[in-house]
C-alpha positions in Angstrom: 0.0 0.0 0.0 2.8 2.3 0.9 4.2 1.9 -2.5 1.0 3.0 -4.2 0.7 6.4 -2.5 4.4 6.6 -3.1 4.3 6.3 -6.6 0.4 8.4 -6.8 2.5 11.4 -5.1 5.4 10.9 -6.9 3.0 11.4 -10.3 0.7 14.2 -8.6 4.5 16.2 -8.3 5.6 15.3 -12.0 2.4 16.1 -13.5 2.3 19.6 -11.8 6.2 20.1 -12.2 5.0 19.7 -16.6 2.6 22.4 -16.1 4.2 24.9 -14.5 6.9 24.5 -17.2 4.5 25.5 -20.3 5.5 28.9 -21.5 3.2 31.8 -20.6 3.2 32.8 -23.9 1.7 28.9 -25.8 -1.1 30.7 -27.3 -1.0 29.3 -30.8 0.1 31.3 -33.4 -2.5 33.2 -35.2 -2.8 34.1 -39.3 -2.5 37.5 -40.4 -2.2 39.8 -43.1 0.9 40.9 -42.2 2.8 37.8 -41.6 1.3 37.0 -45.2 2.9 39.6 -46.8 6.0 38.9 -45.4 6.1 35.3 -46.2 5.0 36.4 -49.8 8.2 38.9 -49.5 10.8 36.6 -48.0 9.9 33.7 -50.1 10.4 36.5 -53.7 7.1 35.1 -54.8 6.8 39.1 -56.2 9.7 37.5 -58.6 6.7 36.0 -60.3 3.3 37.7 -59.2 3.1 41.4 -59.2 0.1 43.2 -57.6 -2.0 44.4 -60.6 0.3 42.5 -63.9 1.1 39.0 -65.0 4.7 38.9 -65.1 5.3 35.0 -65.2 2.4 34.4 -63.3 -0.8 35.9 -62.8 -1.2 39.3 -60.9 -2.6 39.0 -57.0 -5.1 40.5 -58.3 -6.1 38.3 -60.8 -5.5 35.2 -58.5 -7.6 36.9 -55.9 -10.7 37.1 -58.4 -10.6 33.9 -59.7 -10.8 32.2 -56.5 -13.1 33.9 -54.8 -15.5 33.9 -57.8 -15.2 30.2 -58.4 -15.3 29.6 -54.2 -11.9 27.1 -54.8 -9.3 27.0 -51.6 -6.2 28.7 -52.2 -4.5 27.1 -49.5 -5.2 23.7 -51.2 -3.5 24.4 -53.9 -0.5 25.7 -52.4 -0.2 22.5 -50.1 -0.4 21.0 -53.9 -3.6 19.2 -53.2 -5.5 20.7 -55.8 -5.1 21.5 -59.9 -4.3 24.7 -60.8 -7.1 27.0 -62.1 -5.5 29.9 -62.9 -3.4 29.2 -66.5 -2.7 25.5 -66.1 0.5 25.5 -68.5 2.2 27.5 -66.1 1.7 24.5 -63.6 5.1 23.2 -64.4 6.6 26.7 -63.9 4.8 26.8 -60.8 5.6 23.0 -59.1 8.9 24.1 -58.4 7.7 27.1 -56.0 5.0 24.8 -54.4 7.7 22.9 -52.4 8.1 26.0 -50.6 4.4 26.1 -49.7 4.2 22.8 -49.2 6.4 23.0 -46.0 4.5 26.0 -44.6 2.1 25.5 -41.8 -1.4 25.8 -41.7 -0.9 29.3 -40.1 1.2 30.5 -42.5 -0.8 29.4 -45.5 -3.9 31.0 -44.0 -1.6 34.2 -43.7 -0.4 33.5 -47.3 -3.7 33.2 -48.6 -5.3 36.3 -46.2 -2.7 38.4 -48.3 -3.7 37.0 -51.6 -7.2 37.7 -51.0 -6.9 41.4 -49.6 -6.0 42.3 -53.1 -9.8 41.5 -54.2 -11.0 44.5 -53.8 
């Protein structure tokens, strides 16, 4: 018996020793405009998409539109789980880039894509 309460105090310390060690600060990260147009920035997809032209690929605008209108996820196809809608002969031009957004998180592809769509307007 004396071993039992041993080890149930022995667990009732750990467990409460693993709390108090969460950071304060373990909200989860949040998307945002802002952090979307920095990873748009530090990734160069401008080298590609400007605001308003197509340079090799369609303007923000453009993409904006398109998927909004047609109610497809963005975010879907930058995770590559989705065909391109937007000029599909570019698509091969385009693959390369999507291992980049591939590897993003959900957070920043819901940043990513909150950017996108602010140029609907």
């Amino acid at each position: 018996m004396r071993k039992v309460v041993l080890i149930l105090i022995s667990f009732t310390i750990f467990s409460c020793k693993n709390e108090a060690q969460k950071p304060e600060n373990s909200i989860p990260a949040m998307a945002s405009l802002e952090k979307g147009q920095q990873l748009f920035q530090e990734n160069n997809c401008a080298a590609c998409h400007q605001t308003n032209q197509k340079v090799i690929g369609p303007s923000l605008k453009q993409i904006a539109k398109i998927y909004k209108k047609q109610n497809t996820s963005l975010k879907n196809f930058l995770k590559a789980e989705s065909e391109p809608i937007i000029d599909p002969l570019q698509y091969e031009t385009m693959k390369i880039n999507l291992d980049i957004t591939k590897g993003m998180t959900d957070e920043e592809l819901n940043s990513l894509e909150i950017y996108i769509y602010s140029f609907s307007k």
